[in-house]
Kinemage of the C-alpha trace (Angstrom):
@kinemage 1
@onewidth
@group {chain A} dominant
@subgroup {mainchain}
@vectorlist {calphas} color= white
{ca unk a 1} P -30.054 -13.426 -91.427
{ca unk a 2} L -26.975 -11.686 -89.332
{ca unk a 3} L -28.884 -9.001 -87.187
{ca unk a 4} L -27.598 -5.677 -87.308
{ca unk a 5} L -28.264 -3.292 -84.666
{ca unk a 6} L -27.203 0.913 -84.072
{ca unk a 7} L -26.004 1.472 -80.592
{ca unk a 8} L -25.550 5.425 -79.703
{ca unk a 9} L -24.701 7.808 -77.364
{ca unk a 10} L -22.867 7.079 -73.627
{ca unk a 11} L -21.834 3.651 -72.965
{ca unk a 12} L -24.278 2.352 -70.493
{ca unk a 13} L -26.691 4.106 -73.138
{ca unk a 14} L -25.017 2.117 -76.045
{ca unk a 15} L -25.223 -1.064 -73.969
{ca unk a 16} L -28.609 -0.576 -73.253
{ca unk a 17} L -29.406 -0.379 -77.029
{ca unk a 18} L -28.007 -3.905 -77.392
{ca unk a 19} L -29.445 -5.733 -74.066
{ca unk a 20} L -33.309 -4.303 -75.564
{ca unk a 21} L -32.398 -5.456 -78.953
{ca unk a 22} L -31.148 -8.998 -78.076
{ca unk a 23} L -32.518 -9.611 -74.629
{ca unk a 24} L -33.428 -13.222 -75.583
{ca unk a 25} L -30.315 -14.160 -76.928
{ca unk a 26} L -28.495 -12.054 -73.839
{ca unk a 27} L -30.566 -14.064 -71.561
{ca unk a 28} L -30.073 -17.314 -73.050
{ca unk a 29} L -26.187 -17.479 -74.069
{ca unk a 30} L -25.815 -16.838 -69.754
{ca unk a 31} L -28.518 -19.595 -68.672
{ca unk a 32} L -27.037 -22.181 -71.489
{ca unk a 33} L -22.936 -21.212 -70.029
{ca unk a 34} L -24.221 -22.352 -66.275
{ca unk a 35} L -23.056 -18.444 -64.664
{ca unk a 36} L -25.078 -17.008 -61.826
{ca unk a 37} L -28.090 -15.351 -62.821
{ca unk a 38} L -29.070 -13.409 -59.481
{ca unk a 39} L -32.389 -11.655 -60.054
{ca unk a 40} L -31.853 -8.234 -60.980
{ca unk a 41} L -33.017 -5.431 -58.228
{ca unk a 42} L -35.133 -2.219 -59.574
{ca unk a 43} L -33.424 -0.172 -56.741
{ca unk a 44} L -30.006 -1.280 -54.640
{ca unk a 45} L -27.424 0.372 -52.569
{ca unk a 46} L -24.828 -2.191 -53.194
{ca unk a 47} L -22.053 -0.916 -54.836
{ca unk a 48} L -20.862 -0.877 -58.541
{ca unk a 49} L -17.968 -2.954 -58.157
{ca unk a 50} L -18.839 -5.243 -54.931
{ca unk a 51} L -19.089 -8.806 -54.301
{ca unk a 52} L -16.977 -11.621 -55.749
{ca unk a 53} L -17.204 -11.083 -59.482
{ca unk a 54} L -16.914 -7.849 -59.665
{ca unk a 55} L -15.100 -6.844 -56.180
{ca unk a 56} L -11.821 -8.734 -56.560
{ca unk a 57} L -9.748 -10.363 -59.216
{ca unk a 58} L -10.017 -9.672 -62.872
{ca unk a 59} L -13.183 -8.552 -62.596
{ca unk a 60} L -12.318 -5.848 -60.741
{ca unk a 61} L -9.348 -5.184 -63.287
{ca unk a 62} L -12.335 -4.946 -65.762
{ca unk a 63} L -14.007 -2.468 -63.804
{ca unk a 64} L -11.024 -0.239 -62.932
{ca unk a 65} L -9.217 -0.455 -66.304
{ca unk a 66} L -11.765 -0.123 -68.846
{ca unk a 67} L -14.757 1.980 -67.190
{ca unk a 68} L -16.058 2.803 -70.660
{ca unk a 69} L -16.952 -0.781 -71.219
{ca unk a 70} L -17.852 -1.812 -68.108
{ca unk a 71} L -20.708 0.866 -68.176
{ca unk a 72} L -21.750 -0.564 -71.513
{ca unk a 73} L -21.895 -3.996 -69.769
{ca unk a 74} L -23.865 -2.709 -67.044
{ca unk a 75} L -26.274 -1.368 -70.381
{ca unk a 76} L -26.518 -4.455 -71.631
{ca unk a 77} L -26.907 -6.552 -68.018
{ca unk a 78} L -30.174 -3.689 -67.670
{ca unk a 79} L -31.236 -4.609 -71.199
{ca unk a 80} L -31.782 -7.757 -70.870
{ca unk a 81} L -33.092 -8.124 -67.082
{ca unk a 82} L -29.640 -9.558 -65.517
{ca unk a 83} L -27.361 -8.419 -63.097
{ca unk a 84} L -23.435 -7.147 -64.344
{ca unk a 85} L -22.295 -9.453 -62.312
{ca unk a 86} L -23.749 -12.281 -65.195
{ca unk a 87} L -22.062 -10.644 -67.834
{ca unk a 88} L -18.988 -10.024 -65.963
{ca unk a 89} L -18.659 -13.975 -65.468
{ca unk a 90} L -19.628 -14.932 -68.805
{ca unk a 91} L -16.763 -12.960 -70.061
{ca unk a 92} L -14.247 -14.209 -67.559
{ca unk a 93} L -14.973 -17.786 -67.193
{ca unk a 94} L -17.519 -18.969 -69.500
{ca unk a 95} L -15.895 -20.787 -72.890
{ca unk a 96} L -16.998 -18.971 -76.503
{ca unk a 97} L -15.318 -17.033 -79.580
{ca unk a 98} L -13.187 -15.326 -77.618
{ca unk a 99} L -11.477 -18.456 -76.211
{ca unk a 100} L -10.513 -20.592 -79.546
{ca unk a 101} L -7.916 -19.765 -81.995
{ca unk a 102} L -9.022 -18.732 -85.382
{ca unk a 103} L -7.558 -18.058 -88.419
{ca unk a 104} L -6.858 -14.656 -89.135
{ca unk a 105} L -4.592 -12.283 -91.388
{ca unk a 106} L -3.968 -8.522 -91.996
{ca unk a 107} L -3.157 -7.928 -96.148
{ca unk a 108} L -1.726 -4.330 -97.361
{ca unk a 109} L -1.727 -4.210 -101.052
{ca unk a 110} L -1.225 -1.761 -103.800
{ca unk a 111} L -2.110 2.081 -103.264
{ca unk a 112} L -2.719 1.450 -99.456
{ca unk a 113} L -6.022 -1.076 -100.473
{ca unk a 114} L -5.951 -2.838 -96.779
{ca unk a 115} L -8.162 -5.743 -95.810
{ca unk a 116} L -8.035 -8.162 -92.320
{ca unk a 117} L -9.697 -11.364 -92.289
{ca unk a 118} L -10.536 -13.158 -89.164
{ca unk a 119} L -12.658 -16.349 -88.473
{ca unk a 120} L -15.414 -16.520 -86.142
{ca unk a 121} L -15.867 -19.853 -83.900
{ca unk a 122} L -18.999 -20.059 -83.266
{ca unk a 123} L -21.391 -22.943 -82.062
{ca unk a 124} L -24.609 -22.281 -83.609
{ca unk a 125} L -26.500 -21.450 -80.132
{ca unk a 126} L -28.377 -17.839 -79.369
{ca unk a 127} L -26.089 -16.110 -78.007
{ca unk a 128} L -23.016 -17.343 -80.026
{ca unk a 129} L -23.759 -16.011 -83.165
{ca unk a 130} L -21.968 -12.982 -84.366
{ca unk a 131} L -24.037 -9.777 -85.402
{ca unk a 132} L -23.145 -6.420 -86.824
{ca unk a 133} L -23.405 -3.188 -84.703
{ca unk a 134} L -23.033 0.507 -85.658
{ca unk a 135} L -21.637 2.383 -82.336
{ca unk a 136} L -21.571 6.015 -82.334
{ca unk a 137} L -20.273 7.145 -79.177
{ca unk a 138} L -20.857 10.608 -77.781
{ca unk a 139} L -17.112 11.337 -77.480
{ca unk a 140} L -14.839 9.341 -79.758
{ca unk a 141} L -15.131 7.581 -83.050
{ca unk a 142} L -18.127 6.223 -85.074
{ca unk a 143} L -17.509 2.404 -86.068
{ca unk a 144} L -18.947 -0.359 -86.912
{ca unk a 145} L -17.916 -4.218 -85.391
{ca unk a 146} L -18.469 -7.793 -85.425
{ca unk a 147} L -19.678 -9.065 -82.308
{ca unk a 148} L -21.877 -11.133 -80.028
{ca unk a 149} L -25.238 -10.466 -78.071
{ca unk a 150} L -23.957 -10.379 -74.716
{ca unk a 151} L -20.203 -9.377 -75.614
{ca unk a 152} L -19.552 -5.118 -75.253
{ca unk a 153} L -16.059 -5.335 -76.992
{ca unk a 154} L -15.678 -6.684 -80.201
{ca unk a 155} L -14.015 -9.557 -82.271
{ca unk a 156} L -13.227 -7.358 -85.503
{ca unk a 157} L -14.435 -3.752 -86.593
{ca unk a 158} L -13.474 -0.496 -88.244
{ca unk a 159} L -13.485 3.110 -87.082
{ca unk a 160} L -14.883 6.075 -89.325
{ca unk a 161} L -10.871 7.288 -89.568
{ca unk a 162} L -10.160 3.848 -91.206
{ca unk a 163} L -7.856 1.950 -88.240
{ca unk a 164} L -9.173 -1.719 -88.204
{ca unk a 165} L -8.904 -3.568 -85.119
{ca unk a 166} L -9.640 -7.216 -84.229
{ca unk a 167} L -8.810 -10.087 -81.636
{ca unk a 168} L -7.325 -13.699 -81.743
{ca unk a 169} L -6.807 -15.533 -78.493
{ca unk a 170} L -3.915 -16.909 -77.067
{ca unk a 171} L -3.136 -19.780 -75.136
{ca unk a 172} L -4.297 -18.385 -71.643
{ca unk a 173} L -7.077 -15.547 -73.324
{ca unk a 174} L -7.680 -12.821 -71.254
{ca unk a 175} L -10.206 -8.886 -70.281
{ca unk a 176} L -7.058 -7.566 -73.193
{ca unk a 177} L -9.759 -8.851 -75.662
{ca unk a 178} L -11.975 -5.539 -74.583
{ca unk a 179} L -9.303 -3.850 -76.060
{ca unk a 180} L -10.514 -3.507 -79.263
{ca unk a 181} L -13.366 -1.403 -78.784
{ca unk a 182} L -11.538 1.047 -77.434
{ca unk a 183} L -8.945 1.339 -79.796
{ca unk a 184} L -11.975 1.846 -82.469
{ca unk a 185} L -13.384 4.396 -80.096
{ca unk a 186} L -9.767 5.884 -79.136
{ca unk a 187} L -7.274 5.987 -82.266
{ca unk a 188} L -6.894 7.331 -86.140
{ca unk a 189} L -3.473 6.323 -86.476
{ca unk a 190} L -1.146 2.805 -85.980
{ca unk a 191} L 1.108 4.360 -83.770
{ca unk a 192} L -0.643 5.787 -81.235
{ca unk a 193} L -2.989 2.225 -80.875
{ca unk a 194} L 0.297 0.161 -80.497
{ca unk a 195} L 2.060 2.482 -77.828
{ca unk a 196} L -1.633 2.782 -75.885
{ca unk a 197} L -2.138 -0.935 -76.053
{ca unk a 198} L 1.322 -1.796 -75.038
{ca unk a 199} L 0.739 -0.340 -71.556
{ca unk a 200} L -2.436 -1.683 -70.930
{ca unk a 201} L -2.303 -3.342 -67.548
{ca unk a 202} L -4.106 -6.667 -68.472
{ca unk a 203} L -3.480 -10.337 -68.221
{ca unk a 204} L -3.713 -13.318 -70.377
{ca unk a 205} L -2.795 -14.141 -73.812
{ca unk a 206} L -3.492 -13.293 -77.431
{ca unk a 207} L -3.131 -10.526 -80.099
{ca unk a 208} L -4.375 -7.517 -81.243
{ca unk a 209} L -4.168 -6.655 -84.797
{ca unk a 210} L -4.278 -3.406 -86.276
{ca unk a 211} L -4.371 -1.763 -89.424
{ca unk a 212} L -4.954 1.853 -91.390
{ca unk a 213} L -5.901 2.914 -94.614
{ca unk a 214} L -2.550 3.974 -96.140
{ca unk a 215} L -1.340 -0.179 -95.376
{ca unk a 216} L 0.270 -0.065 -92.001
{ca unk a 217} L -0.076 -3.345 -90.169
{ca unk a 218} L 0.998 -4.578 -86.467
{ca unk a 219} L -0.064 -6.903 -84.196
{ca unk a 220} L 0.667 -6.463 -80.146
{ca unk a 221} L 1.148 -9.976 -78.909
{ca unk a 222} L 0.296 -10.168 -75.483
{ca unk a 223} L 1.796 -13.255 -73.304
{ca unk a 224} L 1.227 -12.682 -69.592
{ca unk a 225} L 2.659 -9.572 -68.720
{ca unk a 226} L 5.079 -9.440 -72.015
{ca unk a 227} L 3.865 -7.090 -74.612
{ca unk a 228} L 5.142 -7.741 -78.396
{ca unk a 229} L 4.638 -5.998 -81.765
{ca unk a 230} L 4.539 -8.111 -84.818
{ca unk a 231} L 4.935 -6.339 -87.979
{ca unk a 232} L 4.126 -7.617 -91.686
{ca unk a 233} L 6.193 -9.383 -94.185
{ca unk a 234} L 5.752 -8.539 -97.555
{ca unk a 235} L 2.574 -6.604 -97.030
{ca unk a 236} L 1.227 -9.980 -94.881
{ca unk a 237} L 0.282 -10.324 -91.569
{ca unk a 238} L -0.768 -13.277 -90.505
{ca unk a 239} L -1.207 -16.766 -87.497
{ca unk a 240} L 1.184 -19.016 -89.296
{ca unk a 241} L -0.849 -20.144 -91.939
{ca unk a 242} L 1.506 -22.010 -93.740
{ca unk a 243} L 3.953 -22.077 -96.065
{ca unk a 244} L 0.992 -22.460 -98.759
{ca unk a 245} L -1.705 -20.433 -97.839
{ca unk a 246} L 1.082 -17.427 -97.121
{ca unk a 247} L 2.033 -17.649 -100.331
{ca unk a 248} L -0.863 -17.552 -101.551
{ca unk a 249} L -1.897 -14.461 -100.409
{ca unk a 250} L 1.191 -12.607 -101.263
{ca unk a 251} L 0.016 -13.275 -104.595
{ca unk a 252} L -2.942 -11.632 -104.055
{ca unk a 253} L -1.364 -8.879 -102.510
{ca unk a 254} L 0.835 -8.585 -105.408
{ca unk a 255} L -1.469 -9.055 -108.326
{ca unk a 256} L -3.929 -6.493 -106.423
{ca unk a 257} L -6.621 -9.388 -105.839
{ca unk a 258} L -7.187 -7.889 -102.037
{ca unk a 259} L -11.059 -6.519 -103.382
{ca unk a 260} L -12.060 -10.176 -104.700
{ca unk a 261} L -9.885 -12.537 -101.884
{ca unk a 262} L -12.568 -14.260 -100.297
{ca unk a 263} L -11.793 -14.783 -96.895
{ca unk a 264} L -12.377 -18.567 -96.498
{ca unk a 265} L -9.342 -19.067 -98.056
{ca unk a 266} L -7.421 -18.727 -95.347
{ca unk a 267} L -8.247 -22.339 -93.971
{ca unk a 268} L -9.127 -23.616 -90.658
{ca unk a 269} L -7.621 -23.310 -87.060
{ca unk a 270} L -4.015 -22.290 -87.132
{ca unk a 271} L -1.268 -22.914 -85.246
{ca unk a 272} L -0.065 -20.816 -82.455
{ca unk a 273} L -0.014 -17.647 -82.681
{ca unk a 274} L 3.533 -15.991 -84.016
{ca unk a 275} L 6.083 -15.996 -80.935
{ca unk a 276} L 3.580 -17.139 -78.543
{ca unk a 277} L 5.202 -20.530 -76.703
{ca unk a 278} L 3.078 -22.976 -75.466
{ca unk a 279} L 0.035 -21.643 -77.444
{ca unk a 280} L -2.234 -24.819 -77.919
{ca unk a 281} L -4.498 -25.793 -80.051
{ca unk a 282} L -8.561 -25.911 -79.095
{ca unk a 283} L -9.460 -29.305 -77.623
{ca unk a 284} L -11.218 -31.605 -81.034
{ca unk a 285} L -15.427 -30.726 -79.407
{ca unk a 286} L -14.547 -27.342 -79.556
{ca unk a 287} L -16.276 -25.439 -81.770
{ca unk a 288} L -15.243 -24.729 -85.772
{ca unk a 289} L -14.771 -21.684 -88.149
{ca unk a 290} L -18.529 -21.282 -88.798
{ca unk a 291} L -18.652 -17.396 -89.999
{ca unk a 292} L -15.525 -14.927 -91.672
{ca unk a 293} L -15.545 -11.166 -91.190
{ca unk a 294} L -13.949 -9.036 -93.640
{ca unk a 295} L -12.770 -5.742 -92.976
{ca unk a 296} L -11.636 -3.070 -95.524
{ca unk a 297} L -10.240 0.142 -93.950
{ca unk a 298} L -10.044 1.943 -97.608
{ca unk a 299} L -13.908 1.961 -97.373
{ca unk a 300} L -14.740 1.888 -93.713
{ca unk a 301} L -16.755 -1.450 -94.154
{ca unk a 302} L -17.230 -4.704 -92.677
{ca unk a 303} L -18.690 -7.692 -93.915
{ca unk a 304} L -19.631 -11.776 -93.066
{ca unk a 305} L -19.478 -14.665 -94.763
{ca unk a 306} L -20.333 -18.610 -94.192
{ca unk a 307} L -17.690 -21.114 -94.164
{ca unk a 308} L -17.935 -21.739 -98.083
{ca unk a 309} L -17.055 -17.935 -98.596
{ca unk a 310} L -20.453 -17.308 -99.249
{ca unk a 311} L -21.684 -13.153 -98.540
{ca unk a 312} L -24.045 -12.822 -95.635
{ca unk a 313} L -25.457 -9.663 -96.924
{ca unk a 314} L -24.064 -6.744 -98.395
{ca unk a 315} L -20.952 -5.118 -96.461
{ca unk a 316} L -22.219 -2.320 -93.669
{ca unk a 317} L -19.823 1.028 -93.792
{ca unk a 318} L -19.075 3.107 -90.809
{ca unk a 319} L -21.587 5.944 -90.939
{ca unk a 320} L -20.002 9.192 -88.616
């Protein structure tokens, strides 16, 4: 069974929702990736952003740039008995889901129906497996994601205004991954997402893709410091599938198939990601497309499949 859990209220509050509801997997997913686990001190002086993880390179970036998250990391670290600075390397340095390329695609059909479809690389281990969460945030948008025990952003979700968001690495991935949540907490139109997330002072590589009820799509390609939007092709947005599989799914898009397009179609890892040079592909151990996430913005809903396209449960809608 995918777990899914309801996170509320301020963001060390949300994170603390997740840490008590997935403390074992939390716990494990850091022991199994080899990161410091200092014991965690009831009472300490030392400050919020000190030491090496946290007091200097991207790390501190993390910190500085995206305090809302950082808080909920901090929720999460207290959840589950650890120390930020755990979580903090675990996101930076550790290898998981948001390190491989996966296949992925944004589809706007008929009457504004809009769907995105993104694999999940997972390896089968607590702690890698993706869940469902419900976040309703005291200030900002209700949503619900895909994510992972320890992980505070998200790989894929939709907002209660309808703007989907979700993240496929790059070559040299990157803290831009934590954008996501914050574009589902921040944004009810394309626009204003894209010119936000285009001034983002983050490094690395990879793509954000975005989409809204009435069909818009983008995705802001991020390669080192360069910032580029994609947009679609024939209602299509996609990681070079193929001359095949694209075709494909203008067909669906066409025939108005988007409701019954099951998302394992799309195949497995892709190529590089559209104008993103010297993208490579994951080394052969690393781990496959093991889950799908399917996200409609028409109905505010968001739902997972196995790797035969089979439903893991029904799809969960935003609730406000």
């Amino acid at each position: 069974m995918i777990p899914l859990i309801q996170c509320s209220g301020s963001p060390r509050d949300q994170g603390l929702d997740q840490g008590l509801a997935l403390a074992g997997a939390v716990r494990d997913r850091v022991v199994r990736s080899g990161v410091p686990t200092p014991r965690r001190r009831r009472l300490s002086l030392a400050p919020f952003a000190g030491g090496p993880i946290l007091g200097s390179g991207l790390g501190r970036e993390v910190i500085r740039h995206h305090t809302h998250l950082a808080e909920r990391m901090e929720g999460i670290a207290l959840g589950a008995g650890l120390r930020l600075d755990s979580l903090m390397a675990l996101l930076l340095d550790a290898p998981g889901a948001l390190e491989v390329p996966a296949p992925a695609a944004l589809l706007a059909g008929a009457g504004g129906a809009t769907t995105g479809l993104r694999g999940l690389p997972t390896d089968g281990r607590a702690g890698a497996v993706p869940l469902l969460r419900r976040s309703r945030p005291d200030v900002g948008f209700a949503s619900v994601e895909v994510t992972l025990p320890w992980l505070a952003t998200a790989l894929a979700g939709v907002n209660e205004a309808g703007v989907v968001a979700f993240w496929c690495a790059g070559a040299r991935p990157g803290p831009c991954a934590l954008l996501v949540q914050e574009v589902l907490q921040r944004f009810d139109d394309l626009e204003s997402a894209i010119d936000w997330s285009t001034k983002r002072p983050v490094r690395g590589g990879g793509a954000l893709w975005l989409a809204t009820p009435g069909g818009e799509l983008a995705a802001v390609l991020f390669l080192d410091r360069e910032r580029r939007v994609v947009r679609p092709e024939d209602g299509v947005l996609d990681c070079e599938l193929g001359g095949e599989r694209r075709a494909a799914l203008r067909k669906a898009v066409a025939d108005g198939a988007l409701p019954s397009l099951r998302p394992h179609e799309l195949g497995g890892v892709p190529p590089p990601l559209p104008g993103a040079p010297g993208a490579a592909h994951p080394a052969p151990e690393a781990p496959g497309v093991r889950h799908w996430a399917r996200v409609d913005a028409g109905v505010r809903s968001l739902q997972l499949f196995d790797r035969t396209g089979a439903a893991l449960g029904e799809p969960v809608r935003v609730e406000p």
